[in-house]
PQR file with spaces between the fields and no chain letter, atoms N, CA, C, O and H, PARSE charges and radii, in Angstrom:
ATOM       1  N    UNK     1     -12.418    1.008    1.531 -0.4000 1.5000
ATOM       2  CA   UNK     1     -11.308    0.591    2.335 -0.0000 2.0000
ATOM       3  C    UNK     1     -10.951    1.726    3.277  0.5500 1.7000
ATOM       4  O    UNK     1     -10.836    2.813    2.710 -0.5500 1.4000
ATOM       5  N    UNK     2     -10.764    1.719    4.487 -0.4000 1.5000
ATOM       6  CA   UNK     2     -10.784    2.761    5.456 -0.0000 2.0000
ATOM       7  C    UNK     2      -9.053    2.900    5.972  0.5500 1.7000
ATOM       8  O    UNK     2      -8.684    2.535    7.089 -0.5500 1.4000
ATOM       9  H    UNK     2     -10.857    0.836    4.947  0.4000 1.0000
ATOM      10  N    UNK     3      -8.388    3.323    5.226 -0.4000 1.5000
ATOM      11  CA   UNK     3      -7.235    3.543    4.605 -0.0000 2.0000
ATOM      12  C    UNK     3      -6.382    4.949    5.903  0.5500 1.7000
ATOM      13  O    UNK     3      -5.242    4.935    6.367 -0.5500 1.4000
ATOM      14  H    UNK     3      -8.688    3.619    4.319  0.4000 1.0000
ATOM      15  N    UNK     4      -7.398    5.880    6.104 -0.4000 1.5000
ATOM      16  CA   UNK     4      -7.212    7.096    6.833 -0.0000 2.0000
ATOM      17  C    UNK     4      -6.458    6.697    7.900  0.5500 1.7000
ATOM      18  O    UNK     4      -5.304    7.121    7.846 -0.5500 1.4000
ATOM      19  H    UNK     4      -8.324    5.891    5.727  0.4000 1.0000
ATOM      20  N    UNK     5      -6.700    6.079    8.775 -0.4000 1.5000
ATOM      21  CA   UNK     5      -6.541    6.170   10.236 -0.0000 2.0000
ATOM      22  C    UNK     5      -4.636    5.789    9.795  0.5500 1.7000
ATOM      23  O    UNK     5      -4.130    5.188    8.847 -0.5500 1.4000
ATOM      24  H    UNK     5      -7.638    5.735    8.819  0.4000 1.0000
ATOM      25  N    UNK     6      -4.012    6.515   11.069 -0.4000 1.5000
ATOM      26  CA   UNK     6      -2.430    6.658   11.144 -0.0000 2.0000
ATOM      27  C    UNK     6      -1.666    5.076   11.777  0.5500 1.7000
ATOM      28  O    UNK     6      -0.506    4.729   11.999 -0.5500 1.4000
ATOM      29  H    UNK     6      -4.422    7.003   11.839  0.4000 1.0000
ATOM      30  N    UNK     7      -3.158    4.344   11.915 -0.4000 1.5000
ATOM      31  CA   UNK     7      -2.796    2.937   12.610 -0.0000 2.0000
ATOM      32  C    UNK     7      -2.693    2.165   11.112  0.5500 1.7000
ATOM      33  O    UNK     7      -1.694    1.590   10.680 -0.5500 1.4000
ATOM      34  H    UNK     7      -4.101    4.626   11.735  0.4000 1.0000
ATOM      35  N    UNK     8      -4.097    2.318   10.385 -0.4000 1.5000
ATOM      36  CA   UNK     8      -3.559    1.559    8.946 -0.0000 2.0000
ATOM      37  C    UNK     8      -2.578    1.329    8.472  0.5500 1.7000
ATOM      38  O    UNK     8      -2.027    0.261    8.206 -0.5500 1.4000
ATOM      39  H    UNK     8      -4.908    2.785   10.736  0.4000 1.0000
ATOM      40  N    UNK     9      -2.055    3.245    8.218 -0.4000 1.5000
ATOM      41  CA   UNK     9      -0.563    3.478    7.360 -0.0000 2.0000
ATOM      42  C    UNK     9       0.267    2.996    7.835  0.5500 1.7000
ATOM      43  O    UNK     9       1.124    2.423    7.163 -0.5500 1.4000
ATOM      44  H    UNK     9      -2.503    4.113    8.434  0.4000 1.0000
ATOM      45  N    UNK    10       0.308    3.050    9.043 -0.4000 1.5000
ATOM      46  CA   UNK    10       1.779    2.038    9.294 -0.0000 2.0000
ATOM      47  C    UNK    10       2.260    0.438    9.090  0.5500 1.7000
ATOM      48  O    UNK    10       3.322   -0.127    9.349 -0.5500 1.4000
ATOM      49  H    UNK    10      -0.389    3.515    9.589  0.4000 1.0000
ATOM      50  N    UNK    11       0.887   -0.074    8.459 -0.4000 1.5000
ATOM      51  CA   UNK    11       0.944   -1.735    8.416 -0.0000 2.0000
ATOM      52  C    UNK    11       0.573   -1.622    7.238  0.5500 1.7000
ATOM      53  O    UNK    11       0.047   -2.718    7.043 -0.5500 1.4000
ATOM      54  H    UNK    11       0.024    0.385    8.249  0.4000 1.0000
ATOM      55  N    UNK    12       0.452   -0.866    6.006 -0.4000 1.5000
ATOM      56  CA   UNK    12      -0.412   -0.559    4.945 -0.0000 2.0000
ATOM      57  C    UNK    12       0.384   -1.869    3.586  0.5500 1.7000
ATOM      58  O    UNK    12      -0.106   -2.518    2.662 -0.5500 1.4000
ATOM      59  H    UNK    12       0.880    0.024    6.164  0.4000 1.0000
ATOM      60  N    UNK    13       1.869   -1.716    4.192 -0.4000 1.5000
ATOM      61  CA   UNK    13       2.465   -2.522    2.472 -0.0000 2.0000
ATOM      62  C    UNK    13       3.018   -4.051    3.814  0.5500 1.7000
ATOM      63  O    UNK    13       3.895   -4.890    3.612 -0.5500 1.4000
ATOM      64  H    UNK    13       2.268   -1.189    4.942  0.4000 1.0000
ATOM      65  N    UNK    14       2.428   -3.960    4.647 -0.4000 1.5000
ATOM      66  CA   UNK    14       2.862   -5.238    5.690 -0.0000 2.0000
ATOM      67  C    UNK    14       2.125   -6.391    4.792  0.5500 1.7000
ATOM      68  O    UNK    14       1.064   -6.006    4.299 -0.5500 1.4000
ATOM      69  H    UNK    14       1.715   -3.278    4.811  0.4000 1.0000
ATOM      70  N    UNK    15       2.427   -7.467    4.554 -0.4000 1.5000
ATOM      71  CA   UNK    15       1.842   -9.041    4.103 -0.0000 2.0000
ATOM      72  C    UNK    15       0.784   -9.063    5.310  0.5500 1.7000
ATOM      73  O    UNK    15       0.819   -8.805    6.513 -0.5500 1.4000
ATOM      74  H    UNK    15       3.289   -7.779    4.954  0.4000 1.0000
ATOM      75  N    UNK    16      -0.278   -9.551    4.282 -0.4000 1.5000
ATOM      76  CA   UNK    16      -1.658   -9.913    4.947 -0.0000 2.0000
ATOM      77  C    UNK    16      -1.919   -9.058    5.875  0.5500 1.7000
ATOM      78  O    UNK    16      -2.588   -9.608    6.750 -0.5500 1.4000
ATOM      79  H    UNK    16      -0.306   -9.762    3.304  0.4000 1.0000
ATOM      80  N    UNK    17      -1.658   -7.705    6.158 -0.4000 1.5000
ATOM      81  CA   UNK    17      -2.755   -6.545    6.203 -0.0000 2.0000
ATOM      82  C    UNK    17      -3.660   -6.059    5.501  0.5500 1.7000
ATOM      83  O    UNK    17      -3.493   -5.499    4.418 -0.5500 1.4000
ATOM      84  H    UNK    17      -1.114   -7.258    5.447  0.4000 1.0000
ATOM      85  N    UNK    18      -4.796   -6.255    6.123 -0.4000 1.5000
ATOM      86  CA   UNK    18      -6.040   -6.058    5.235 -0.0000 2.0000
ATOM      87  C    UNK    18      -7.069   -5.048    6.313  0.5500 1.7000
ATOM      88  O    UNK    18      -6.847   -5.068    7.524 -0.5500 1.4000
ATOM      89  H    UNK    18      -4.932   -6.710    7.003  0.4000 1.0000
ATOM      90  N    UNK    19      -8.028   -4.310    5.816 -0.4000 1.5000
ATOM      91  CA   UNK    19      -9.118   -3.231    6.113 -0.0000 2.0000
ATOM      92  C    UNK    19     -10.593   -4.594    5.646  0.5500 1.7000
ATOM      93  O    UNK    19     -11.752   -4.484    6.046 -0.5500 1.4000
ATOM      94  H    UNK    19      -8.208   -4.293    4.833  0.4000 1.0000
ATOM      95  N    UNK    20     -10.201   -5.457    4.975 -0.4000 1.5000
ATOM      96  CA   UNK    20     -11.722   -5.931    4.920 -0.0000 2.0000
ATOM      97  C    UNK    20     -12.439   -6.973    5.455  0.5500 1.7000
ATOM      98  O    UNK    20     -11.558   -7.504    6.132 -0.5500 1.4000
ATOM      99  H    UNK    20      -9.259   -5.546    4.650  0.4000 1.0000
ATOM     100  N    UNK    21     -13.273   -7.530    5.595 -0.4000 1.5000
ATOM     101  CA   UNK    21     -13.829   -8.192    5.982 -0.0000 2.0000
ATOM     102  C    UNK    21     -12.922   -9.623    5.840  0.5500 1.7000
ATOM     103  O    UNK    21     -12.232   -9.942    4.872 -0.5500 1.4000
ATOM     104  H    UNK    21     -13.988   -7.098    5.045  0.4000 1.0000
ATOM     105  N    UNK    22     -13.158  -10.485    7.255 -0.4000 1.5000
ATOM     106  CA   UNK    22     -12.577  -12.325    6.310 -0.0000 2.0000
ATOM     107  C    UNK    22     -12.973  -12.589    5.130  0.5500 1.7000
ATOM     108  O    UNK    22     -14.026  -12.109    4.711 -0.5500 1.4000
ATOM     109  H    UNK    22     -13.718  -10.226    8.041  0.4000 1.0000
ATOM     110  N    UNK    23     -12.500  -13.086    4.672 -0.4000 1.5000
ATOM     111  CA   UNK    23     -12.827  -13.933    3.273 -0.0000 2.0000
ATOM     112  C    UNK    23     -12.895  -13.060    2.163  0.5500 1.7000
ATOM     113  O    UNK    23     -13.211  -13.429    1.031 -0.5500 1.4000
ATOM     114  H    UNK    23     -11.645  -13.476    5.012  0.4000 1.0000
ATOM     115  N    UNK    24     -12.445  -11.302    2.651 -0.4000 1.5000
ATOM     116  CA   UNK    24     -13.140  -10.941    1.040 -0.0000 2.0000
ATOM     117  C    UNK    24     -11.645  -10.436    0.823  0.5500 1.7000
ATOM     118  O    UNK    24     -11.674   -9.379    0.192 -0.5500 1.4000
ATOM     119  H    UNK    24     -12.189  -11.002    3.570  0.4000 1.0000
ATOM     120  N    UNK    25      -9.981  -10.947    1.222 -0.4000 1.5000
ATOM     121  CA   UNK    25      -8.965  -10.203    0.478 -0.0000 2.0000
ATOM     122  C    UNK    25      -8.096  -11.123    1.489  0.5500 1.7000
ATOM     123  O    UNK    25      -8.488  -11.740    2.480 -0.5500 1.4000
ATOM     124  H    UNK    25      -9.958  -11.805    1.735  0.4000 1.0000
ATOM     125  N    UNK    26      -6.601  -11.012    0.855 -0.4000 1.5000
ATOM     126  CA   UNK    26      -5.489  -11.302    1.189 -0.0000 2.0000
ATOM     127  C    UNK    26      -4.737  -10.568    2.271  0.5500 1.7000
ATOM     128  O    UNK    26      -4.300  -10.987    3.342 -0.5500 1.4000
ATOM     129  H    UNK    26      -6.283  -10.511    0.050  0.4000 1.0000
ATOM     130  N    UNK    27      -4.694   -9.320    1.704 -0.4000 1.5000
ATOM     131  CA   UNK    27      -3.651   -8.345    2.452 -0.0000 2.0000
ATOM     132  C    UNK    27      -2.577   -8.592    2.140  0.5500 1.7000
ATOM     133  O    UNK    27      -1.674   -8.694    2.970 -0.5500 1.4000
ATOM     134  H    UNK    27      -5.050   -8.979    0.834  0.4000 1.0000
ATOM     135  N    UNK    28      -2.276   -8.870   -0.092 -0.4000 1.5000
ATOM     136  CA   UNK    28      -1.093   -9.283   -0.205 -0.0000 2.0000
ATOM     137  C    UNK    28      -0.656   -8.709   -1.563  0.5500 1.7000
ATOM     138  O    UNK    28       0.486   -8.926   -1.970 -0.5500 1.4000
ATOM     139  H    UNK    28      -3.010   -8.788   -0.766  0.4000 1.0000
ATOM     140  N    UNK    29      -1.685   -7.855   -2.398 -0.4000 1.5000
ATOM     141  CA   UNK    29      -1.305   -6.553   -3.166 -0.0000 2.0000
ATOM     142  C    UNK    29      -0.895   -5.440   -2.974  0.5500 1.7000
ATOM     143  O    UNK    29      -0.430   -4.761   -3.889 -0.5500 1.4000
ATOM     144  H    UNK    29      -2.612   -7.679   -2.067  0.4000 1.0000
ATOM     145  N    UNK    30      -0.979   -5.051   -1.815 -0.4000 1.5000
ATOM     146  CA   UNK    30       0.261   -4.037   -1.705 -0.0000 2.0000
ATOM     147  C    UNK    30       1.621   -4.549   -1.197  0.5500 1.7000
ATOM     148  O    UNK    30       2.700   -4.107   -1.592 -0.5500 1.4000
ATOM     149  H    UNK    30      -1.357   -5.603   -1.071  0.4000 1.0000
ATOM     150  N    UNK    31       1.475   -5.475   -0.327 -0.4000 1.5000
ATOM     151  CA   UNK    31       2.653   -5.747   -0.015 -0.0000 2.0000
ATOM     152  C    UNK    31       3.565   -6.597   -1.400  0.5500 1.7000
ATOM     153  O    UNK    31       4.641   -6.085   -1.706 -0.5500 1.4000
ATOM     154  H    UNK    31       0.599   -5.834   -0.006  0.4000 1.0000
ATOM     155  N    UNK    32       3.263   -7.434   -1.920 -0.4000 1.5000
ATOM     156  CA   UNK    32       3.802   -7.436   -3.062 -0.0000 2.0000
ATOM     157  C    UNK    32       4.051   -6.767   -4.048  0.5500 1.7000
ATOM     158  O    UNK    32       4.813   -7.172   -4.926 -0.5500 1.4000
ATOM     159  H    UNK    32       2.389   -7.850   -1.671  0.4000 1.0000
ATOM     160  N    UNK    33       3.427   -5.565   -4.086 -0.4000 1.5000
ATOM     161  CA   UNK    33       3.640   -4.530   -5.450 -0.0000 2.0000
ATOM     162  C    UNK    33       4.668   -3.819   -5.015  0.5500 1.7000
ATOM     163  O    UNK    33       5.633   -3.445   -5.681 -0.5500 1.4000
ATOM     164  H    UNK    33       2.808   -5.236   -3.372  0.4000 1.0000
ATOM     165  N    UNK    34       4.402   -3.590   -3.616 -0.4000 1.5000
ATOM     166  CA   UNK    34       5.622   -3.007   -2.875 -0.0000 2.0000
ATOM     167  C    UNK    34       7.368   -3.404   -3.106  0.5500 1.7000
ATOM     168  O    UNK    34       8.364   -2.754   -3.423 -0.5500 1.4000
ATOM     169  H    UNK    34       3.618   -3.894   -3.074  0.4000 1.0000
ATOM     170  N    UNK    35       7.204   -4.227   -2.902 -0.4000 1.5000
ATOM     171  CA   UNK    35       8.563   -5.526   -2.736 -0.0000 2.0000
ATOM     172  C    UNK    35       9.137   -5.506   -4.630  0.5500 1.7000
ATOM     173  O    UNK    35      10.258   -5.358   -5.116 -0.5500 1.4000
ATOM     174  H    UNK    35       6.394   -4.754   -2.645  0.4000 1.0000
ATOM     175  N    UNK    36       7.802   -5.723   -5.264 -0.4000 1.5000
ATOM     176  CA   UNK    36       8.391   -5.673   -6.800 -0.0000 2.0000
ATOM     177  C    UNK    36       9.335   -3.989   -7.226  0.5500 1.7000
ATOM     178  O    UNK    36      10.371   -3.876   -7.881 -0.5500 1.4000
ATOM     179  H    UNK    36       6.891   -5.843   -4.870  0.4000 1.0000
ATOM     180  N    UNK    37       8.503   -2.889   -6.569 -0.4000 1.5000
ATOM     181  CA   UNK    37       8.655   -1.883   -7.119 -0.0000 2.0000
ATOM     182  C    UNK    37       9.879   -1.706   -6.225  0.5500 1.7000
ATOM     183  O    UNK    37      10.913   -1.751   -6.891 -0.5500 1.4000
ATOM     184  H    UNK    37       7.661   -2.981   -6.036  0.4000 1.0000
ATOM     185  N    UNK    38      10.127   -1.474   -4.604 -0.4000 1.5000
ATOM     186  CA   UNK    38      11.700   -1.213   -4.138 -0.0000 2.0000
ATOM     187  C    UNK    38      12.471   -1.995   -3.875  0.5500 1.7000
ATOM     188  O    UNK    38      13.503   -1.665   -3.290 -0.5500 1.4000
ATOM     189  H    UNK    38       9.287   -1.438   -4.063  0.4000 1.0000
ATOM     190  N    UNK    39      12.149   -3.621   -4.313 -0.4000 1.5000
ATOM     191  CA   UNK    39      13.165   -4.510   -4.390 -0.0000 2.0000
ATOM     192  C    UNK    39      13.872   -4.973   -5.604  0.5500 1.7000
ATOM     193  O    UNK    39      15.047   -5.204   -5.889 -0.5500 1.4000
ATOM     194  H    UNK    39      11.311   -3.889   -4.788  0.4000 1.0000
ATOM     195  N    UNK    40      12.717   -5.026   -6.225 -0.4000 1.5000
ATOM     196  CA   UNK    40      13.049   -5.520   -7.947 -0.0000 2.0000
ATOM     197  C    UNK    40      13.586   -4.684   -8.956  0.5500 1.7000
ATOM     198  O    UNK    40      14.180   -5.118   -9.943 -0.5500 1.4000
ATOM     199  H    UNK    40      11.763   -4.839   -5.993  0.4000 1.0000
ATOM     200  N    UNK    41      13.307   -3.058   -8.625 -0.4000 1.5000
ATOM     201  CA   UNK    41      13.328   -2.232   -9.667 -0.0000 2.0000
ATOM     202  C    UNK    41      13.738   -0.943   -8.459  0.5500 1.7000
ATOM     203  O    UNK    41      13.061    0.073   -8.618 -0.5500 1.4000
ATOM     204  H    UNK    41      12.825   -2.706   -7.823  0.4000 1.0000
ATOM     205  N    UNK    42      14.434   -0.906   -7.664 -0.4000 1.5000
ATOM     206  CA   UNK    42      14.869    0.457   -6.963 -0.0000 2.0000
ATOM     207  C    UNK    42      14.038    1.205   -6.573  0.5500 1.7000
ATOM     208  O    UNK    42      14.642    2.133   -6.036 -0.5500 1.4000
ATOM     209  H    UNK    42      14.984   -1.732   -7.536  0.4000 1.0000
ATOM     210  N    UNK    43      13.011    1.362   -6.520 -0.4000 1.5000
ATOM     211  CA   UNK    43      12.158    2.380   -6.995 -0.0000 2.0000
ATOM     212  C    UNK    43      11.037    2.744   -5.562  0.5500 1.7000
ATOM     213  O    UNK    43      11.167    1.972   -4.611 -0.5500 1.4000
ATOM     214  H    UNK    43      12.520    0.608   -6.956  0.4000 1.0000
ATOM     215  N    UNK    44      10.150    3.697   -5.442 -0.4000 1.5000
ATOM     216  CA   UNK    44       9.423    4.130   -4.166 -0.0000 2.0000
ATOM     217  C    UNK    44       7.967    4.007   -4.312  0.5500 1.7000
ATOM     218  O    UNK    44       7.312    4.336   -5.301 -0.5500 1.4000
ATOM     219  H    UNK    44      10.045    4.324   -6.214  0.4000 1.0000
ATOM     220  N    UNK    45       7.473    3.430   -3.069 -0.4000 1.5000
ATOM     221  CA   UNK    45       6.094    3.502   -3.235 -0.0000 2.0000
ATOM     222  C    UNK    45       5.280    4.158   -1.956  0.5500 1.7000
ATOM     223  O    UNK    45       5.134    3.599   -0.869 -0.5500 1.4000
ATOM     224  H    UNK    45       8.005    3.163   -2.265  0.4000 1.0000
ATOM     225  N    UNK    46       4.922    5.100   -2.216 -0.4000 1.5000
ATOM     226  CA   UNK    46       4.168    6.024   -1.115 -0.0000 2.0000
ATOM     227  C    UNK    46       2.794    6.106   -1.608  0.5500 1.7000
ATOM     228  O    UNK    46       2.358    5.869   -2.734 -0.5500 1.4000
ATOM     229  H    UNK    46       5.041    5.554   -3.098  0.4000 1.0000
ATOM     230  N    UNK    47       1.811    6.734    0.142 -0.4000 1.5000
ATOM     231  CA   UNK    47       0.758    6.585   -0.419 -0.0000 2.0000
ATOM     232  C    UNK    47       0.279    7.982    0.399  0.5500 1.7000
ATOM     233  O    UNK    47       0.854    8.333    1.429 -0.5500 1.4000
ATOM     234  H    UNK    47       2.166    6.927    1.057  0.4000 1.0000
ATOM     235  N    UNK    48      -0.879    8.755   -0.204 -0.4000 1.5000
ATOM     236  CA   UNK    48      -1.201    9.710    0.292 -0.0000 2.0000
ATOM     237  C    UNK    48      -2.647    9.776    0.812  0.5500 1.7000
ATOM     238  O    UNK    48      -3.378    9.610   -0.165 -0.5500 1.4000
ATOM     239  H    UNK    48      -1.346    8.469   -1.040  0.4000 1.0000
ATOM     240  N    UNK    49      -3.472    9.968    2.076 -0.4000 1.5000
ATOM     241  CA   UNK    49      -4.516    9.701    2.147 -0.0000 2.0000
ATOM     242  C    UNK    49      -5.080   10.989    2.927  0.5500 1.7000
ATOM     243  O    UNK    49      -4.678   11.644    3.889 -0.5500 1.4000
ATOM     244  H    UNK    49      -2.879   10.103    2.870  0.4000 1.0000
ATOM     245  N    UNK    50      -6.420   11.067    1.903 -0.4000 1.5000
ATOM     246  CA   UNK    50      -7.516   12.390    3.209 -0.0000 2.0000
ATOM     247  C    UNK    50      -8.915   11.578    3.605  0.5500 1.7000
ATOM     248  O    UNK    50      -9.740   11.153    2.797 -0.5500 1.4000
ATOM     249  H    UNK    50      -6.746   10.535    1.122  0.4000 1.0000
ATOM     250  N    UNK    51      -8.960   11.489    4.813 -0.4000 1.5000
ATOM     251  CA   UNK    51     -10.418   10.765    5.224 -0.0000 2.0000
ATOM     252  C    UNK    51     -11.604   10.914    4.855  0.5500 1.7000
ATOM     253  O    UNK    51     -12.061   11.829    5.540 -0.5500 1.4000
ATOM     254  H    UNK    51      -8.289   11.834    5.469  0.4000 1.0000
ATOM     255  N    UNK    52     -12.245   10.597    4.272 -0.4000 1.5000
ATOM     256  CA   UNK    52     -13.145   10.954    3.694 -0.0000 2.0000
ATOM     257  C    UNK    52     -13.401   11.061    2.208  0.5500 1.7000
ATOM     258  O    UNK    52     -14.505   11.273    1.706 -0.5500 1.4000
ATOM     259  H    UNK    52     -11.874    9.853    3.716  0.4000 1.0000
ATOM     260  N    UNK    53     -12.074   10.862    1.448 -0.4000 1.5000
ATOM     261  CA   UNK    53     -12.071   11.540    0.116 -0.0000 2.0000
ATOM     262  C    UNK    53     -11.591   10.676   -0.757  0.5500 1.7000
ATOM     263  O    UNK    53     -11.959   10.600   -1.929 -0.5500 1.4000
ATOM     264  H    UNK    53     -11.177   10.689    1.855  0.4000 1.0000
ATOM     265  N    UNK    54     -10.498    9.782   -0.067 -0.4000 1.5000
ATOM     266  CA   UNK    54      -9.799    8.445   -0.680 -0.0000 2.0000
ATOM     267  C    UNK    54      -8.382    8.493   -1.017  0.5500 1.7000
ATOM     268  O    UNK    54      -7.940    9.642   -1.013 -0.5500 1.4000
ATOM     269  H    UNK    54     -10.199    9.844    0.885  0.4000 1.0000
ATOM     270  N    UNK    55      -7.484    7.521   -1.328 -0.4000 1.5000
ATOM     271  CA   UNK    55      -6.447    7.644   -1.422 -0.0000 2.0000
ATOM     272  C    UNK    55      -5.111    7.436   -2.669  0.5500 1.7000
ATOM     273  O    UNK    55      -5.189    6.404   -3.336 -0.5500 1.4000
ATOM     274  H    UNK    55      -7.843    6.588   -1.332  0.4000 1.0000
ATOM     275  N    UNK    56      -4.447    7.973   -2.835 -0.4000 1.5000
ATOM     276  CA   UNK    56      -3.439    8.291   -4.087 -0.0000 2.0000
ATOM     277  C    UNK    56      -1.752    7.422   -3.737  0.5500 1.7000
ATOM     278  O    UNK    56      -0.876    7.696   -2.917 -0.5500 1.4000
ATOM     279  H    UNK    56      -4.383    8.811   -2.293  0.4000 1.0000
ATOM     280  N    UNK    57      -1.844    6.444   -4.657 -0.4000 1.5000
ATOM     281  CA   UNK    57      -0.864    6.124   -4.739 -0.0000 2.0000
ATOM     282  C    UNK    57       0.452    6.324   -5.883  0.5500 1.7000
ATOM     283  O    UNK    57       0.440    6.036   -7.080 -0.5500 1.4000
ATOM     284  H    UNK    57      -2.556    6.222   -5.323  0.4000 1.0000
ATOM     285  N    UNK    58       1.619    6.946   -5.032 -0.4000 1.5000
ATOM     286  CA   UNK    58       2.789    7.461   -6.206 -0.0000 2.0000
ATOM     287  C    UNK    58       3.848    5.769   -6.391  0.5500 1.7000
ATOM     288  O    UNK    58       4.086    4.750   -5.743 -0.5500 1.4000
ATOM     289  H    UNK    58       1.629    7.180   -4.059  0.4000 1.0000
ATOM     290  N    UNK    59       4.011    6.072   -7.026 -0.4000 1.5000
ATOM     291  CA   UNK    59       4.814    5.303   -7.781 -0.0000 2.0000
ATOM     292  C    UNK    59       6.570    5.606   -8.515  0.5500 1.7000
ATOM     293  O    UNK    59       6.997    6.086   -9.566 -0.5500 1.4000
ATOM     294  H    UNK    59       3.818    6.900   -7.552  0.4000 1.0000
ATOM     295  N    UNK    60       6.797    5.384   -8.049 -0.4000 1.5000
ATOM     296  CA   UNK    60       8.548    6.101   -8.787 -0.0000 2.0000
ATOM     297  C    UNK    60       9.522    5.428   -8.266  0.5500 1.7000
ATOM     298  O    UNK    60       9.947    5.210   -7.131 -0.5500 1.4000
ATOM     299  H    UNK    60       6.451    4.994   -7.196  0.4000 1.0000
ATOM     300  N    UNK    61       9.887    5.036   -9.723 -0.4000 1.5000
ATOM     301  CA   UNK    61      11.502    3.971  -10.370 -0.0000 2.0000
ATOM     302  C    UNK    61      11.837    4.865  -11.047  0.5500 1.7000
ATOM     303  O    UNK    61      11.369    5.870  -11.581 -0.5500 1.4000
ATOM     304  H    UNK    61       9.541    5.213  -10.645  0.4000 1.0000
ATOM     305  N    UNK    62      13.044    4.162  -10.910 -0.4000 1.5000
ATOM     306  CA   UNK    62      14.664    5.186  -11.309 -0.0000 2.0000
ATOM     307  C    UNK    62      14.421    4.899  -12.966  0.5500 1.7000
ATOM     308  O    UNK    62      13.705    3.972  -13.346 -0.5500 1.4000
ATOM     309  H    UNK    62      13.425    3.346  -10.476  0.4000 1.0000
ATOM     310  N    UNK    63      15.127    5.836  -13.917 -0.4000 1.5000
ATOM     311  CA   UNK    63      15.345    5.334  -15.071 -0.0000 2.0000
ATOM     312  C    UNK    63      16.628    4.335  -15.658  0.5500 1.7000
ATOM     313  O    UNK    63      16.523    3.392  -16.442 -0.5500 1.4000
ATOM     314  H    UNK    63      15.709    6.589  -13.609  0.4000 1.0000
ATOM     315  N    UNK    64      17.593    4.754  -15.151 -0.4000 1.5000
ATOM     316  CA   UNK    64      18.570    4.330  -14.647 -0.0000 2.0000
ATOM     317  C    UNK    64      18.532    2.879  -14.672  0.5500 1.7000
ATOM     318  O    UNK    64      19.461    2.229  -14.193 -0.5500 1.4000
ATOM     319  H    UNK    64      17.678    5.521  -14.515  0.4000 1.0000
């Protein structure tokens, strides 16, 4: 998934943004995991990426 470019990240947790080919994805797991984690449960979802190397997603809800 070619995740790097600064055009991705900005549409990255958008509904039905997708990096793959037609037919092979939604473009609707991040944006829904998204929505569960800072709508449902307070909480942040960031993502960290180096080109070439792949990318890290944080995760963090409140305990609270």
């Amino acid at each position: 998934m070619g995740l790097a470019s600064p055009h991705s990240l900005d549409k990255i947790f958008q509904p039905f943004f997708t990096t793959k080919p037609t037919g092979q994805g939604t473009g609707l797991g991040l944006s829904m995991s998204y929505d569960i984690i800072t709508k449902g449960h307070g909480g942040e979802l960031k993502v960290e990426t180096k080109e070439g190397e792949g990318s890290t997603f944080i995760i963090q809800i409140p305990v609270n």
